[in-house]
N, C-alpha and C positions, 0 to 999 in steps of 0.2 A: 602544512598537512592538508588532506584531499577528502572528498567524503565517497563511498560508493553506495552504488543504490543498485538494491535486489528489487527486482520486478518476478513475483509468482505467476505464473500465467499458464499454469496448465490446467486449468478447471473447465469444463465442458461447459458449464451455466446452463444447467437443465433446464432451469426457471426460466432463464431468457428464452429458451427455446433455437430456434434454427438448428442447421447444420453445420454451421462452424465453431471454434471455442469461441469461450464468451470474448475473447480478449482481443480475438481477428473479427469478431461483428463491428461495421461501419456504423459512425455518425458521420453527417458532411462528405461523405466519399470515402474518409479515412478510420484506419481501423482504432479499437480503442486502444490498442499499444502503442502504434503512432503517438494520437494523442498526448500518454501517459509521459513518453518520453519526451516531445518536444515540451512538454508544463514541466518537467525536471530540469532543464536543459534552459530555462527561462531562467530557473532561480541561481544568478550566476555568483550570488553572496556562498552558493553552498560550496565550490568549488569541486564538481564534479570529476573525478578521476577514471572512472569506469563504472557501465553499467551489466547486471550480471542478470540476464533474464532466463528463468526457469521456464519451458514451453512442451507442449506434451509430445510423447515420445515419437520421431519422427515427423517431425516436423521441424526439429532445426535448421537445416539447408536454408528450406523458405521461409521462415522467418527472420533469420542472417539477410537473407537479400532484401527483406521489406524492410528491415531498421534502418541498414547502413546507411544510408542517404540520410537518415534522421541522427543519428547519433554523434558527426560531425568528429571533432577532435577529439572524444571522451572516449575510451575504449572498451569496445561492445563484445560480452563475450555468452556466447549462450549453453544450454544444456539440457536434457530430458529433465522434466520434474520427474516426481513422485505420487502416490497415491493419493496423499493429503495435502494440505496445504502447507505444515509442517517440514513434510517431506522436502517437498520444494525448493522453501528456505534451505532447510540444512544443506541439501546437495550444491544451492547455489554460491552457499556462504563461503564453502569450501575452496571455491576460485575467488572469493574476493582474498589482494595484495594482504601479509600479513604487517608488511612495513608502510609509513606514509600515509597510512589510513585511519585519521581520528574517528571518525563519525562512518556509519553505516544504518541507510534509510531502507528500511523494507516497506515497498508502495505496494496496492492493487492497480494492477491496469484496469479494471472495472470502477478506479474515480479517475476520469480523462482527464478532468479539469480544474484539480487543485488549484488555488493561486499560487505566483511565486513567492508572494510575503508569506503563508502560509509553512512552505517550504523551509523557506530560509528560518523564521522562526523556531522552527523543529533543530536543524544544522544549531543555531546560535545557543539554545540550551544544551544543548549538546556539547559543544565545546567551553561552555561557563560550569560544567562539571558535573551537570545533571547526567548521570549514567544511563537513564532509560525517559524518551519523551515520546508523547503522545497529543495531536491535535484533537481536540473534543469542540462540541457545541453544545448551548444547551436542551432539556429534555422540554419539550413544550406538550406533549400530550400525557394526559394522567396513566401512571403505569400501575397495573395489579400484579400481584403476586396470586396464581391460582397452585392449586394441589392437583392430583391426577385424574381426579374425577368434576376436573375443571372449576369447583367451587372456588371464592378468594377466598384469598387467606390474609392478605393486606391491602394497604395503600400506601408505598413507600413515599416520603416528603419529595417530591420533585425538586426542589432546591439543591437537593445532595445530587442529581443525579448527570451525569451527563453522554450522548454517543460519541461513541470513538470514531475517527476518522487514518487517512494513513496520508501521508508517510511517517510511518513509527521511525524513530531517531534510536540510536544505540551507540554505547560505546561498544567495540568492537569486541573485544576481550569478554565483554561480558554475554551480548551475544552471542558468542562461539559455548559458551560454557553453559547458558541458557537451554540452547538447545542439544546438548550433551546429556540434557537433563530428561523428567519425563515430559512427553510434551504429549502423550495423551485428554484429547478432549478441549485441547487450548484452539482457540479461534481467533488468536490473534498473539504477538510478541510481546508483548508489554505482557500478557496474562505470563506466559514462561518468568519470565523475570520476578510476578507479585510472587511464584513459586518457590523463587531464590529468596524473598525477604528482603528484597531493592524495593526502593520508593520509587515509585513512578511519577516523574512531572506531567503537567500536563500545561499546554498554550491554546490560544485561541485558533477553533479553526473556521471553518466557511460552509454557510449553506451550499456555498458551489462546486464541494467536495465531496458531494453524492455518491452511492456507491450504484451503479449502472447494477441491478438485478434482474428484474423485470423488463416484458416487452414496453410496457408505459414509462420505464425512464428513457428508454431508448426517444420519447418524445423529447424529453425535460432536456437531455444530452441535445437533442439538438435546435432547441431553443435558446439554449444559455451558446453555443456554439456561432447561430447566427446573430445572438447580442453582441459576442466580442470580433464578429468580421464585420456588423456597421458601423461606416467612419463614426 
């Protein structure tokens, strides 16, 4: 059995700014979808079958040509997203093989630099039967809970809490039905699933699994970037 991994990539990244989508702005020369797929394509435990990248409309063509060199044997198949990032998913789910495919990873191109243990991690629950997994780290800064007129209203225990990172892991079947579902307001695929009444696993993930939002990670991206090109 094979795993496929949906790449969302059709978000403008407001925040980040520029004139490109977030997903084709460069660290080190190369864009962060580049990136995303060669740190896929590393974790060779996950057995990659094809990659199914959602890209915003028109823009296909040129993004087909900027992957292929990167995507190697695994096969690359692309398409318009959607409004949301939901959107995106579902359209792309719909080309992932419905036979030969245990495991289906939904990454952001906005974390380049997953590790591969990281990956493979996510894949290995996955197929020990965990139906939905998710990489987390833990919460290190105190979090409030405020009301609308900004007042707190708590101090949740930090200890319980942790951020989500991606590649979210799925079994397949259940993903497809997830998003079948409503997916209003979810910001991520594991939430789809908490909706279903599926337990979520969750594994160790990596500070080095940042999610590229801002013009100041675009530093952080290429710091960590020239760590792993010195011998």
């Amino acid at each position: 059995m094979s795993t496929a991994a949906i790449i969302p990539a059709a978000g403008l990244g407001l925040r980040l700014g520029g004139e490109a989508p977030k997903a084709l702005r460069e660290v080190g020369g190369e864009s962060l979808l580049v990136h995303a797929i060669r740190g896929l394509r590393a974790a060779t435990a996950a057995d990659l079958a094809c990659f199914v990248v959602a890209v915003p409309p028109g823009t296909e063509d040129d993004v087909r040509k900027l992957l292929d060199p990167y995507a190697g044997p695994v096969a690359l198949l692309i398409v318009a997203g959607g409004a949301e990032r939901t959107d995106s998913v579902r359209l792309a789910l719909e080309l992932v093989p419905e036979h030969g495919i245990d495991c289906v990873l939904v990454h952001d191109a906005a974390r380049p630099f997953v590790p591969a243990e990281v990956i493979e991690r996510v894949v290995a629950a996955v197929r020990a039967g965990a139906p939905a997994v998710i990489p987390v780290v833990p919460v290190t800064d105190t979090i409030k809970r405020v009301d609308a007129a900004g007042l707190v209203v708590d101090t949740p225990d930090r200890s319980t809490l942790v951020a989500v990172q991606t590649p979210q892991g799925f079994e397949p079947t259940l993903l497809r039905r997830a998003h079948n579902g409503d997916t209003a307001g979810a910001t991520d695929d594991a939430m789809l699933c908490e909706r279903l009444g599926v337990a979520v696993q969750t594994v160790e993930g990596s500070q080095d699994a940042f999610k590229v939002t801002r013009p100041r990670d675009l530093i952080l991206a290429e710091s960590i970037l020239a760590e792993r090109r010195t011998p």
